[in-house]
C-alpha positions in Angstrom: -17.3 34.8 -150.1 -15.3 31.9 -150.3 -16.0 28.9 -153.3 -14.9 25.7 -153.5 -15.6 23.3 -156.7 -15.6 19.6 -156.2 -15.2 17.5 -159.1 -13.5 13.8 -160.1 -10.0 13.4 -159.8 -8.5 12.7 -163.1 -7.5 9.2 -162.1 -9.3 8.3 -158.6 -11.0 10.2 -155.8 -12.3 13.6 -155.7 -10.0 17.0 -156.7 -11.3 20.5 -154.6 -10.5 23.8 -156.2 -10.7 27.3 -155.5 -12.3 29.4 -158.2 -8.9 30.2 -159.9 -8.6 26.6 -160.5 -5.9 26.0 -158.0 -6.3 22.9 -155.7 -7.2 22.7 -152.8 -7.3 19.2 -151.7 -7.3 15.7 -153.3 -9.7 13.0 -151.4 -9.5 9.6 -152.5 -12.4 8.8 -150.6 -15.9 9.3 -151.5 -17.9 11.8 -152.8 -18.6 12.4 -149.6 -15.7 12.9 -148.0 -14.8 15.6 -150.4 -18.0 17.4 -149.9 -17.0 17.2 -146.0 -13.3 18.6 -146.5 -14.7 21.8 -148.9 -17.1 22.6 -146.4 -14.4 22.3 -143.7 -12.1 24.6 -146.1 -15.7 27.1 -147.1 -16.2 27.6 -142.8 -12.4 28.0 -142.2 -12.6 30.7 -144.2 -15.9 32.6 -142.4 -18.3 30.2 -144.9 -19.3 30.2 -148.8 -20.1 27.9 -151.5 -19.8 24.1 -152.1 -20.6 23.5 -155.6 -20.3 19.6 -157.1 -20.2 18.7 -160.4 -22.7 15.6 -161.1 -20.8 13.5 -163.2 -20.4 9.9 -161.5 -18.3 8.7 -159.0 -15.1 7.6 -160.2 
C-alpha cells in the first residue's frame, strides 16, 4: 500500500514524501492543494495513505 507524508516546505508551500523520505512533489500552494496532489499520487498507484503533519501553514 502506497504512503504519502505531507508536511511544510522548509521555506514555503507544502513538500510530499514517500516513506523513504524521497520527494515526491513540492506545492506552493495551500495545504490543500498538497493534500489533492498525494491523493492524486496514493490512487495512481491503486490507493493508500495520506498522512499530514499538523503543524501550521507556512
Amino acid at each position: 500500500m502506497t504512503t504519502r507524508h505531507i508536511a511544510p516546505g522548509l521555506f514555503a508551500g507544502w513538500q510530499v514524501t514517500n516513506p523513504d523520505g524521497q520527494h515526491t512533489a513540492h506545492i506552493t500552494g495551500t495545504r490543500q492543494d498538497a493534500v489533492e496532489c498525494a491523493h492524486r499520487q496514493v490512487n495512481a498507484l491503486g490507493g493508500g495513505h495520506v498522512l499530514l503533519d499538523e503543524d501550521d501553514e507556512p
